[in-house]
C-alpha positions as CSV (number, residue, x, y, z in Angstrom):
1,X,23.1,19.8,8.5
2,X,22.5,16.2,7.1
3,X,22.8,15.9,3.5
4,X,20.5,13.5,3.6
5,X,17.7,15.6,4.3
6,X,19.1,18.5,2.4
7,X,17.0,18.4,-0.5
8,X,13.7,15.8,0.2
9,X,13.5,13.3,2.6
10,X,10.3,10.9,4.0
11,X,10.0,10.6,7.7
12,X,7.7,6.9,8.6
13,X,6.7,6.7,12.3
14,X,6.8,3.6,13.6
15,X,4.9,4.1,16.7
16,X,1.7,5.1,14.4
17,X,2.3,2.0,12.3
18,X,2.0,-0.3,15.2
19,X,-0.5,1.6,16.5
20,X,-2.7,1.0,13.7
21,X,-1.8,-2.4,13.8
22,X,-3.5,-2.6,17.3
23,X,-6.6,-0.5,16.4
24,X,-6.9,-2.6,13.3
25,X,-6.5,-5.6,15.2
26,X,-9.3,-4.8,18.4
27,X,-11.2,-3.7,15.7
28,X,-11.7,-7.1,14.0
29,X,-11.6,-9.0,17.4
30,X,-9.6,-11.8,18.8
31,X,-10.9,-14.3,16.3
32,X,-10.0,-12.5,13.7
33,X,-6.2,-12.0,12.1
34,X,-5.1,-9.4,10.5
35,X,-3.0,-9.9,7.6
36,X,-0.6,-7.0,7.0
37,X,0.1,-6.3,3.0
38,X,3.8,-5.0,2.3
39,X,3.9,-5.2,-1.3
40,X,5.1,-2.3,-3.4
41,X,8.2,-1.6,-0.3
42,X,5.2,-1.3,1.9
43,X,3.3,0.8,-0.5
44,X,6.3,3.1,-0.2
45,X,7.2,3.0,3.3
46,X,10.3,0.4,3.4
47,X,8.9,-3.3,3.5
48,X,11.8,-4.6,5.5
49,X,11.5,-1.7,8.6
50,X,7.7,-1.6,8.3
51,X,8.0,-5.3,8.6
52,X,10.1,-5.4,11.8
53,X,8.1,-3.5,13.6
54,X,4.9,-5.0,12.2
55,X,6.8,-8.4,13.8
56,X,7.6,-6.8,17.0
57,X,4.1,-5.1,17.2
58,X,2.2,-8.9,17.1
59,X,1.3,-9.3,13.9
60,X,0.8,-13.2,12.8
61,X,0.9,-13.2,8.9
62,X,2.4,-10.6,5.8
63,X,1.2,-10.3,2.3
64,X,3.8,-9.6,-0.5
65,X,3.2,-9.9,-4.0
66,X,6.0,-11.3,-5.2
67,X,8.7,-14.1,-4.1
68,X,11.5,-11.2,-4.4
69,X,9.4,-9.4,-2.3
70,X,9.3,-12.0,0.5
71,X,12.8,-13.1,-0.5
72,X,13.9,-9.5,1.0
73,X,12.2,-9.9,3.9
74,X,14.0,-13.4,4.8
75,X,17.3,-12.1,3.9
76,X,16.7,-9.2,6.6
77,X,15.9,-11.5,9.3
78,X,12.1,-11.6,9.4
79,X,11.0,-14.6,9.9
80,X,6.9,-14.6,9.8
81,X,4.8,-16.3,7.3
82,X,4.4,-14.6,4.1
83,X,1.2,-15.0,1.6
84,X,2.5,-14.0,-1.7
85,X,-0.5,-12.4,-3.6
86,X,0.6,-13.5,-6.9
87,X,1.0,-17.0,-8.5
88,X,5.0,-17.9,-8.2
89,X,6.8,-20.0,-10.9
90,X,6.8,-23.8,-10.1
91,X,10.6,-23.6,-10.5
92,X,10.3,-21.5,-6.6
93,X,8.2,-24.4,-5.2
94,X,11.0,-26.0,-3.1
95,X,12.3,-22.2,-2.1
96,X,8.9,-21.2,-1.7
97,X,8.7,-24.4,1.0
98,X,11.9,-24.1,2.7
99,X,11.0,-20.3,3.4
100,X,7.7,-20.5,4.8
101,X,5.9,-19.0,1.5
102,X,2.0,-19.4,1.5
103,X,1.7,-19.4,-2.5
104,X,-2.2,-19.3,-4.2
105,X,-3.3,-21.5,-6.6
106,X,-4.9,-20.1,-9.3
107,X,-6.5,-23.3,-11.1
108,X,-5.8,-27.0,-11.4
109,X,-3.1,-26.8,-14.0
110,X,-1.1,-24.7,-11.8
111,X,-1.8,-26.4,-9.0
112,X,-0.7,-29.6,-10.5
113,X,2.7,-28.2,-11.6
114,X,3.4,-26.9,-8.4
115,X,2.6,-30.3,-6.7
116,X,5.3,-32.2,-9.5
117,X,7.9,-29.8,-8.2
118,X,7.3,-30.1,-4.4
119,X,7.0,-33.5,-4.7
120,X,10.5,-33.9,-6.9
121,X,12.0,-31.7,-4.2
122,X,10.8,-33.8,-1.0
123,X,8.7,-30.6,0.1
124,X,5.2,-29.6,0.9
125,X,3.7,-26.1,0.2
126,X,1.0,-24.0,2.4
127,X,-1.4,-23.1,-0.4
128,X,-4.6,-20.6,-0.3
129,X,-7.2,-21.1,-3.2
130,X,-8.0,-18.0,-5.1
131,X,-11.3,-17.4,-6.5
132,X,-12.7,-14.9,-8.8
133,X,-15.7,-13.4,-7.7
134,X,-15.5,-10.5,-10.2
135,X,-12.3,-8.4,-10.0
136,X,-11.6,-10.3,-13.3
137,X,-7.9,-11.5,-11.9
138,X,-6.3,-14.4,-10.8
139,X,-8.5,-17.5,-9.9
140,X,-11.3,-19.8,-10.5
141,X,-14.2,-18.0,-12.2
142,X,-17.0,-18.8,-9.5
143,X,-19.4,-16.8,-11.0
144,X,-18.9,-18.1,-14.0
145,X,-19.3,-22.1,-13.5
146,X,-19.6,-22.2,-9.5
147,X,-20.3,-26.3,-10.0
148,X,-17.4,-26.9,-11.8
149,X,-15.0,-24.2,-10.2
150,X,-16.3,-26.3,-6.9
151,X,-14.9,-29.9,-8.5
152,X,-11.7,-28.1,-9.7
153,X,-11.0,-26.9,-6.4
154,X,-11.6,-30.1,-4.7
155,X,-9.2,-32.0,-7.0
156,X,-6.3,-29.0,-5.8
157,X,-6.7,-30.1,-2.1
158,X,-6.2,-33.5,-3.1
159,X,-2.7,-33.2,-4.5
160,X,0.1,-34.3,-3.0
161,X,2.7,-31.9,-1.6
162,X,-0.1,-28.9,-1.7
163,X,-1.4,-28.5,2.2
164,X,-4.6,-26.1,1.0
165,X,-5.7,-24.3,4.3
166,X,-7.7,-21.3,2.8
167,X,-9.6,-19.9,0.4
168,X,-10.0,-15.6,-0.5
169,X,-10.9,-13.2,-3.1
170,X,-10.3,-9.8,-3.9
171,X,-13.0,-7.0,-3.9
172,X,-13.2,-4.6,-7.0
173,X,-15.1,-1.8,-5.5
174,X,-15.7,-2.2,-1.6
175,X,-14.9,1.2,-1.6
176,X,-17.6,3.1,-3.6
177,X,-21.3,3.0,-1.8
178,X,-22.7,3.5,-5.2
179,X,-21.7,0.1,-6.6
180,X,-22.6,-2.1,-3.5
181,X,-24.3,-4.1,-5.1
182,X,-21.5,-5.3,-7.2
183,X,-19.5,-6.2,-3.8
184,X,-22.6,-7.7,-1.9
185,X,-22.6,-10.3,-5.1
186,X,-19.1,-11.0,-4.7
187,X,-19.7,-11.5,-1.1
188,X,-22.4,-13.8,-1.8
189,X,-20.4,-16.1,-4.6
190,X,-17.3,-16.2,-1.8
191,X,-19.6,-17.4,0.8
192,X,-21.2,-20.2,-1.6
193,X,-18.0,-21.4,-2.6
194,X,-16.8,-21.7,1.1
195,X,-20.2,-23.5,1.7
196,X,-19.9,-25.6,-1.1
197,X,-16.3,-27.4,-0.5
198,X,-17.0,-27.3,3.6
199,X,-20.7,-29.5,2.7
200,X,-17.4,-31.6,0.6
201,X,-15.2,-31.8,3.6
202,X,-13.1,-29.5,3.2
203,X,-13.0,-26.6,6.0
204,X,-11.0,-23.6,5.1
205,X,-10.0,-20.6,6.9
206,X,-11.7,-17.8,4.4
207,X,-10.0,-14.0,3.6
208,X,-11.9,-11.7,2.0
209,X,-11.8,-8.0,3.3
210,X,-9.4,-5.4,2.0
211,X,-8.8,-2.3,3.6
212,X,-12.4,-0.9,2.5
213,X,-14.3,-4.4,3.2
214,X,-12.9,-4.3,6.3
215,X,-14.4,-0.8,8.0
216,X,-17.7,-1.1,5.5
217,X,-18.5,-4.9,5.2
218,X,-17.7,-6.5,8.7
219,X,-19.6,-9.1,8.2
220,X,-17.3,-10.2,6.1
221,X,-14.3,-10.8,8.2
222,X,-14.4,-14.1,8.7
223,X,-10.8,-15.5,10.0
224,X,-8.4,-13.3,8.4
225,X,-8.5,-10.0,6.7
226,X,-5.8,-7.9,4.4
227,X,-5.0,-4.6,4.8
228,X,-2.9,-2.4,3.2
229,X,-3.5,1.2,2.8
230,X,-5.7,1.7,6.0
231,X,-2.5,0.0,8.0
232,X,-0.6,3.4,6.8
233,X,-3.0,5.7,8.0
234,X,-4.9,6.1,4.2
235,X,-8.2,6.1,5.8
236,X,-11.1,8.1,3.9
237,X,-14.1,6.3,5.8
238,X,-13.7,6.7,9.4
239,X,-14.8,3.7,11.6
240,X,-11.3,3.4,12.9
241,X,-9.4,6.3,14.0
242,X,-6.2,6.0,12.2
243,X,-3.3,7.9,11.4
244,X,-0.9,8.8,8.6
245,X,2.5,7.2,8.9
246,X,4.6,8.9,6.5
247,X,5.6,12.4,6.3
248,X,7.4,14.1,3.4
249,X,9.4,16.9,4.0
250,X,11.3,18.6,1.4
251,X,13.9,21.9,1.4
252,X,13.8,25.5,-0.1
253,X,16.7,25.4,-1.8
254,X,16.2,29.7,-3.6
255,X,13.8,32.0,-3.3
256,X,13.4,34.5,-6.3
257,X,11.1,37.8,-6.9
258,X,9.4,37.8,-9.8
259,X,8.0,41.0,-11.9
260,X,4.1,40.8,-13.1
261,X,4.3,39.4,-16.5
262,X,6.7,36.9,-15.7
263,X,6.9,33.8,-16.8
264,X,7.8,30.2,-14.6
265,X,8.8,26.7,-15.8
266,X,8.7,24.8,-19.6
267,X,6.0,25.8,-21.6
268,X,5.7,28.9,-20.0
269,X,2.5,27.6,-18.1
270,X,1.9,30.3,-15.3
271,X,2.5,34.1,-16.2
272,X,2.8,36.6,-13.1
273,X,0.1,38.7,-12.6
274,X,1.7,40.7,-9.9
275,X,5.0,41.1,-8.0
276,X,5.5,37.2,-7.3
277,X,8.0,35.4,-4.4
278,X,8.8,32.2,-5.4
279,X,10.3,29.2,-4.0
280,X,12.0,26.5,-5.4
281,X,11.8,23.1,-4.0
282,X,14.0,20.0,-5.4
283,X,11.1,17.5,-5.6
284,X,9.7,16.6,-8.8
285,X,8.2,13.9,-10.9
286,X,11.1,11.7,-10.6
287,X,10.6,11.3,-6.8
288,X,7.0,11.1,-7.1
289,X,4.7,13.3,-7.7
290,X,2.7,13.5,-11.1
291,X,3.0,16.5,-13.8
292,X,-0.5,17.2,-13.5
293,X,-0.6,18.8,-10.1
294,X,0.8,21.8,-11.9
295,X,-0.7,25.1,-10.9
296,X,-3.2,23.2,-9.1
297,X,-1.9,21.7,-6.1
298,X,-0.1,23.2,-3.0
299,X,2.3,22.3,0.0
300,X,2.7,24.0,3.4
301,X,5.3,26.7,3.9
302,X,4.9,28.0,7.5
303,X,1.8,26.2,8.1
304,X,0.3,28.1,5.2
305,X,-0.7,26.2,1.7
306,X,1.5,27.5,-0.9
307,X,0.3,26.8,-4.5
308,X,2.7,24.7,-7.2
309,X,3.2,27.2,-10.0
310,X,4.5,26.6,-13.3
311,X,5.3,22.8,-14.6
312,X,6.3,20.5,-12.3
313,X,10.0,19.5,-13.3
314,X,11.8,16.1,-12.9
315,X,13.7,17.2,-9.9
316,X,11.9,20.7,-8.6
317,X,8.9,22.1,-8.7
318,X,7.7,26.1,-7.9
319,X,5.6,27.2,-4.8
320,X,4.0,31.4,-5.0
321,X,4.8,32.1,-1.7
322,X,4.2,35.9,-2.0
323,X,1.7,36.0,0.8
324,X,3.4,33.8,3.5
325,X,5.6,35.8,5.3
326,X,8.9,35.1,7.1
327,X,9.9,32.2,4.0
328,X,13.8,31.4,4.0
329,X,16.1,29.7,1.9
330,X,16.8,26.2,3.7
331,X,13.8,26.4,5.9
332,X,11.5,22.8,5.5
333,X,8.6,22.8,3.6
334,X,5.3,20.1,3.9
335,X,4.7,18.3,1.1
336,X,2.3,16.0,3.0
337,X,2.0,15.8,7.0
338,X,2.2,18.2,9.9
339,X,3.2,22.2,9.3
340,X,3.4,24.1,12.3
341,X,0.1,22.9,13.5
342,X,-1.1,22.0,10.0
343,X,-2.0,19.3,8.5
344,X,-1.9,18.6,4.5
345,X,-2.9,14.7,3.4
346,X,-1.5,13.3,0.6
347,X,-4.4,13.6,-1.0
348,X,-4.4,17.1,-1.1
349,X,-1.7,16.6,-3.6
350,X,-3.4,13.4,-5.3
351,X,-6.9,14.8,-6.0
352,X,-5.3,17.2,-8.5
353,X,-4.2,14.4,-11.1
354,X,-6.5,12.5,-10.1
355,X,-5.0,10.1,-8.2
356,X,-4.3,8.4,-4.8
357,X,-2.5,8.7,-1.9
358,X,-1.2,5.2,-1.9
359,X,-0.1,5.5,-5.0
360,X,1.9,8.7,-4.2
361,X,4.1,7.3,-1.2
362,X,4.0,3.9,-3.3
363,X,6.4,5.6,-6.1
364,X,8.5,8.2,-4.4
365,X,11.7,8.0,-6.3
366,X,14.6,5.8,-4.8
367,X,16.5,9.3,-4.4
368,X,14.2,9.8,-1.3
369,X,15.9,8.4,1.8
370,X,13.5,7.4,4.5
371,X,13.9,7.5,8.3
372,X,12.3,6.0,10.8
373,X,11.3,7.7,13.7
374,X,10.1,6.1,17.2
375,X,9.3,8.5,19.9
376,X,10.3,11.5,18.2
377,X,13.9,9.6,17.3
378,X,15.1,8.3,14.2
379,X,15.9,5.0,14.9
380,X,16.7,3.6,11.4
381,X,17.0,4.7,8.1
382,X,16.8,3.0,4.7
């Protein structure tokens, strides 16, 4: 048996990622690119395999949000243009240049120091403009002082050394009907600031849609969207039918009977009501998931949910598997993905904290190893 997957493991399919990709990609239409995000190590999936195969699958452009981020990516061979999300240090102008980094500019000051140092450097910088439109991060306050954010922005493009070619924003909730509203403003202030510096002159391909803007608002597409989440299969609105790349598997590593009135875990949180099987699986809250899914959430064993008992611990957790028959010591257990013909999401586990899906295959623990399966074969690991 590998020890690799002897305790916990994550299989990532590469053929559903670049599936997605495509469905993504029809879905938004020829005119339209898709702008793949692969910050966080791909929100957990492995930024620099995702990223190959991202490469290989078509895509044009990748978002990380830091220069270390893309740095990884260029020292593994992948050679597309990266849009860091975040503003970068004007010391990184010149490597930002030489790599092929699309950095934002977040107002004029910055702007300016990151012109001083391409221009000491010999180098010019691609450069999107970000604007606020509410989310309340980086940018130009539009909704603030649209007139003056306009003049601000129209003094950026004229720096040297700075070749400004877009313009985006960042939706705060695209993905809650109830506050439409809210996004249908943001909307509206993104596309008067487009207007506004195109009646100047100044044309700009515009980025706006994240993974929720894209299936609810496509209106809103424009030239370019980002995605993220729905590009791993995290897909709670339909539209697109898309599937979950990662699976996470983990190993029964003892099975123990249990008397009624028996206690499990620290704190002594779940007392036996009854003749209890338990099994004991080495994944915890060090490789990912949260404390609170105690006694709440489940994972499959045999197809079958089996419920997390006691307190999670940092490297095991408990699963009452007294009415699944036929459970083993070694056999695999689901924490999210298929089951013998059953399938658990990751937010099975997530809605008990509450939490996200993203966010769960985002911080599994660097003890996971990942593989990377296409056609049924691993292919790569990490």
């Amino acid at each position: 048996m590998n020890y690799e997957r002897d305790r916990a493991w994550a299989e990532v399919s590469l053929d559903r990622l670049a599936d997605n990709y495509h469905k993504l990609s029809e879905f938004v239409g020829p005119s339209c690119k898709v702008l793949c995000v692969i910050k966080g190590n791909a929100y957990g999936h492995g930024a620099v395999e995702v990223s190959k195969e991202l490469e290989r699958a078509g895509c044009e452009i990748l978002g990380a949000a830091t220069i270390e981020e893309a740095m990884e990516l260029r020292e593994h061979g992948i050679k597309l243009p990266v849009l860091l999300l975040g503003p970068i240090n004007p010391a990184y102008a010149a490597l930002a240049a030489e790599q092929g980094f699309i950095v934002p500019l977040i107002d004029a000051a910055h702007a300016e120091e990151l012109s001083a140092a391409a221009a000491a450097a010999g180098k010019t910088i691609e450069a999107h403009l970000k604007i606020d439109t509410g989310m309340s991060r980086y940018g130009l306050s539009v909704g603030k002082d649209m007139d003056g954010c306009v003049a601000e922005a129209l003094r950026m493009t004229k720096l040297p050394n700075l070749r400004v070619t877009s313009v985006f924003t960042h939706f705060a909730v695209a993905n809650i009907p109830e506050e439409d509203a809210f996004t249908r403003r943001q909307m509206t202030l993104f596309r008067t600031f487009s207007d506004r510096m195109e009646q100047n002159g100044v044309k700009l391909l515009r980025h706006c849609a994240n993974s929720p803007g894209t299936l609810r608002f496509p209106e809103v597409h424009y030239e370019m969207i980002r995605t993220g989440t729905l590009l791993y299969g995290f897909n709670q609105y339909g539209v697109v039918d898309l599937e979950p790349v990662m699976e996470l598997k983990a190993r029964i590593t003892q099975i123990k009977r249990l008397d009624a009135g028996d206690t499990i875990g620290y704190g002594r949180l779940f007392t036996c009501e009854r003749p209890t099987t338990i099994a004991i699986v080495p994944f915890g809250f060090v490789d990912g998931i949260h404390r609170a899914a105690s006694n709440k959430a489940c994972m499959l064993v045999n197809g079958k949910p089996a419920r997390i008992v006691g307190k999670i611990c940092m490297d095991l957790c408990f699963l009452d598997v007294t009415d699944i028959p036929d459970v083993k010591e070694g056999q695999i257990v689901t924490v999210f993905g298929w089951d013998h013909g059953v399938y658990q999401s990751a937010y099975a586990l997530t809605d008990a904290y509450p939490g996200s899906a993203p966010e769960l295959t985002a911080v599994l623990g660097t003890r996971i190893p990942r593989f990377y399966l296409r056609g049924g074969t691993i292919v790569a690991r990490d």
